[in-house]
N, C-alpha and C positions, 0 to 999 in steps of 0.2 A: 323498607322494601319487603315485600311481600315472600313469601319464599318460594312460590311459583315465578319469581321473576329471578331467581339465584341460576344462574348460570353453571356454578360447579355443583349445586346438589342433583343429586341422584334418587335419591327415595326420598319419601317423605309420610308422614302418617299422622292423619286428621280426625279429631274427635268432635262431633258436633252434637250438641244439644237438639238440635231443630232441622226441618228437613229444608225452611229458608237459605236456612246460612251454609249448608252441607251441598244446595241446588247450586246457590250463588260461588262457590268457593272449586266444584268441581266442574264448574263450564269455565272459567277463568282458566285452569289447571287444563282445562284440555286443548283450549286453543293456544296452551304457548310449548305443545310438547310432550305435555304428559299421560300415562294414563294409569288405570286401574288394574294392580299386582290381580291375578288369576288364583284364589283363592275361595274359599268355602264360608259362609254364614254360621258363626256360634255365636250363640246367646244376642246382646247388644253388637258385636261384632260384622259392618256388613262391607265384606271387598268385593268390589265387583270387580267383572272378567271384562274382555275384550269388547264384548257385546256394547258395554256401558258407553263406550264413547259415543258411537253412532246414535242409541236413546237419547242421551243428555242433549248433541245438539240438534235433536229433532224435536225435544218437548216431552220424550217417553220416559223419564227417569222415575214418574211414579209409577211405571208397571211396574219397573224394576227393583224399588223399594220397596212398593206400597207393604208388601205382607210381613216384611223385615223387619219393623224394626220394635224397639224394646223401650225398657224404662231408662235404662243406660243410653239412650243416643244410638248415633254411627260411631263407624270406626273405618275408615276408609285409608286403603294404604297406598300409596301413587310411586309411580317409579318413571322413569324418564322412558322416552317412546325411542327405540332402536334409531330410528330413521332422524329423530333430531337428534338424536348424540352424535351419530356419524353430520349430520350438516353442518353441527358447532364443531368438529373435530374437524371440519373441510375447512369453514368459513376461517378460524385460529391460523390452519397451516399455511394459507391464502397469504394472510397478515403476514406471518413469519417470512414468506418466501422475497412477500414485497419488500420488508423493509432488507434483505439479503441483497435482492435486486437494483436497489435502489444504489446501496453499497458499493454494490459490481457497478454499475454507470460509472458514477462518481471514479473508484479507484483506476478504471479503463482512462477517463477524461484524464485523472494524473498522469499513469503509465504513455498514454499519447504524449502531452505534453513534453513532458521526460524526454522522452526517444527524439521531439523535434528538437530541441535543445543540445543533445548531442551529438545528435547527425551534424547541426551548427557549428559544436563548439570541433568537431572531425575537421568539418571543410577547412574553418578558419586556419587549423594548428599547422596547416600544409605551408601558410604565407606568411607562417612565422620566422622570422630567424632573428639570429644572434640576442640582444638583449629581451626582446618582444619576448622569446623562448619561453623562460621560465613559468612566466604571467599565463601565458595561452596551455602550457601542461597543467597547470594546476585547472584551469577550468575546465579542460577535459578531462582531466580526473574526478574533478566533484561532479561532474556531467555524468559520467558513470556507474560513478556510486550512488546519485540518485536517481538514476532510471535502472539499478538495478534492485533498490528501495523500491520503487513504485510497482517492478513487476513482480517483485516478490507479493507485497499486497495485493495486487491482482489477481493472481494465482489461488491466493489464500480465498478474496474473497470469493472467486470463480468456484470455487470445492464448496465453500457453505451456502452458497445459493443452489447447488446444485446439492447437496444434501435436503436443505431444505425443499426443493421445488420434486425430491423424491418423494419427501411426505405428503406432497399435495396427491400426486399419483395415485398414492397408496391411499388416500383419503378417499379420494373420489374414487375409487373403485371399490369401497364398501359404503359411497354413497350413488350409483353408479344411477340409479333415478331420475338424479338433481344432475338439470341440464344447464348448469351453472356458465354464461359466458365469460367471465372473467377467470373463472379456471380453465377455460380452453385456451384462453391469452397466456395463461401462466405458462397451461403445459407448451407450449409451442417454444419459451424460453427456456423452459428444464428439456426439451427435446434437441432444441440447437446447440447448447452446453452438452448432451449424452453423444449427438451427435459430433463434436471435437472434441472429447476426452482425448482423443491421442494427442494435441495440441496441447495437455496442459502437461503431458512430459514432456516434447520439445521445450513449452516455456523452463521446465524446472533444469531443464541440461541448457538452454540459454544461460540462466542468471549464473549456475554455476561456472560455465565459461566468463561471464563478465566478471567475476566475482575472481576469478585467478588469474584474469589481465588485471586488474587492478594493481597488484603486485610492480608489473612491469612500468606500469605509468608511473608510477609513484617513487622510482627509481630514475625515470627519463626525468623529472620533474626534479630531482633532488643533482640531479645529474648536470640538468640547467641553470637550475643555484648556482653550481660549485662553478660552470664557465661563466655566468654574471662575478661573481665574487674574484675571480682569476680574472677576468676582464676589465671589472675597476684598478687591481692591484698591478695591470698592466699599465694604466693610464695613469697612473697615480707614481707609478716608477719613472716614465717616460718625463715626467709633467718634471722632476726631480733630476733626471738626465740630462735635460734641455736648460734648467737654472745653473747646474753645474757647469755645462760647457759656456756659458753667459761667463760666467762667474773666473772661467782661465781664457777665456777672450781678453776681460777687463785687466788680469793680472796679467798679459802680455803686451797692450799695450799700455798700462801704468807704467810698468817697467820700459819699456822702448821709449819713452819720455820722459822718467828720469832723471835727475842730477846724478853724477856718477858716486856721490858720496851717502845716497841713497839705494843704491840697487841691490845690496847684501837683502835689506830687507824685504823690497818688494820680487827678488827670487826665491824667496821663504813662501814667499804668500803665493805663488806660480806654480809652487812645488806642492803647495797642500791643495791648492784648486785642482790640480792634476790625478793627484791620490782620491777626493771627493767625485771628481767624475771618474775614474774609473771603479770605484764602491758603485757609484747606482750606475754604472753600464754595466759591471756584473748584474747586479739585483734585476736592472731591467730586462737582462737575458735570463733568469733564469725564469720571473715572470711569464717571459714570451714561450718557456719550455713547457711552465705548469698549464699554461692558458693550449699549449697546442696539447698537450695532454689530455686535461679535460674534453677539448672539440674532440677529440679520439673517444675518450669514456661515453658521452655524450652520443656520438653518430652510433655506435657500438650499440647503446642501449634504447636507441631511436626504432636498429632496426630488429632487435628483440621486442620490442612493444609492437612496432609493424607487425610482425608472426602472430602473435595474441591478439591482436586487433582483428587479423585477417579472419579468424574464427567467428566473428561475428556481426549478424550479418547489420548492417551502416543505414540501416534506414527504419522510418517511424513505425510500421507496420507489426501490427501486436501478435501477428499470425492465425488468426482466425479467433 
């Protein structure tokens, strides 16, 4: 690569033998940017001024040598032209701001999604009850911890696009010339972003609100467990209460049909089937006390998450 084609050099300083390759080397050099440091002729030494650019590409470059030069060559010393530094410092921030931009879509399209998901997984958890419970808290809790995931990226990427879409700003107003359309495009989305900065504190005091209901769900959810688990242990006592009373059914009519030289023993067996059902009619009542407990803990913590919910507003809307 040539080093008039180097993109991050700034100066540069050319010794030529011949006024050929010194013509050939400084008309290249001039239409990509560069030009001639404003300096004085000593000895073999020749830097031209400002003038130089306009001769070279009109054909004038031997007035401008002709009497200059020496046994030593040229020496010509180039520096980058004000006006393309600021356009490669426009064109760069351009770049940066798009792919920031690009970012913000994208994170927006998640943060939407998110929010429809939740709004969802809200409506449903209303038609939930008893065992359904548990299953439908837990998806609205992960519902909220990822659309409070997504607005947080949002947010994040919403500041560096609008940092970056400052520097274009800032760019184009020390290249203010260049009537660049794709930076008027740019600026129109760093000016609709300046223009809702107040939006992106609302979003930062959202996520925080969702981010301290979470707590509550996650308690209603734990809270649903405990009346699933109290709720099988109801059925599971009952299921044991119903085989027991089978079971001194059987030992009171074995006994009432009986030989009389047998009934010592099947009143043994009457006696303990009696003692067995009243063990699991205890057990099953106190089941029936833990399970109405829990529906208590449960409704209790429903409508603490209700209050934290209420804080927030229930629909996909990213707010501006």
């Amino acid at each position: 690569m040539a080093w008039y084609d180097e993109k991050d050099r700034v100066s540069y300083i050319g010794i030529y033998k011949n006024d050929k390759d010194m013509r050939k080397e400084l008309e290249q050099a001039i239409r990509r940017g560069w030009k001639l440091q404003d300096t004085t002729t000593d000895g073999g030494h020749l830097n031209l001024g400002r003038t130089a650019t306009g001769a070279v590409l009109t054909g004038g470059l031997s007035l401008l040598i002709g009497g200059s030069r020496s046994k030593g060559g040229h020496t010509l010393v180039f520096v980058r032209d004000e006006a393309y530094i600021a356009k490669q410092r426009l064109e760069q921030s351009i770049v940066s701001a798009k792919g920031f931009y690009e970012r913000l879509a994208t994170a927006e399209l998640e943060e939407d999604a998110a929010a429809a998901v939740f709004v969802s997984r809200w409506a449903e958890i209303r038609g939930f009850a008893g065992l359904l419970r548990e299953r439908g808290e837990k998806g609205l809790r992960e519902a909220l911890q990822e659309l409070s995931k997504r607005r947080s990226a949002a947010i994040i990427a919403r500041d560096q696009f609008l940092s970056a879409g400052l520097v274009v700003k800032d760019c184009r107003a020390a290249a203010s010339s260049l009537g660049e359309t794709v930076v008027d495009d740019m600026l129109r989305n760093v000016d609709r972003l300046e223009a809702l900065a107040e939006t992106q504190v609302r979003r930062r005091a959202l996520v925080d609100t969702e981010k301290s209901a979470l707590p509550s769900l996650l308690t209603v959810e734990t809270r649903a467990k405990d009346y699933f688990r109290a709720h099988e242990r109801v059925r599971d006592f009952d299921g044991k209460r119903d085989a027991a009373g089978r079971n001194v059914e059987a030992a009171r009519n074995a006994l009432a049909a009986a030989a009389p030289g047998k009934v010592s023993g099947l009143e043994r067996r009457l006696e303990d089937a009696k003692k067995e059902l009243s063990k699991r009619e205890s057990e099953l009542s106190s089941a029936e006390a833990a399970l109405a407990n829990c529906a208590d803990t449960l409704t209790s913590a429903m409508g603490s998450r209700d209050v934290a919910m209420s804080a927030i507003p229930v629909n996909a809307d990213r707010g501006g």
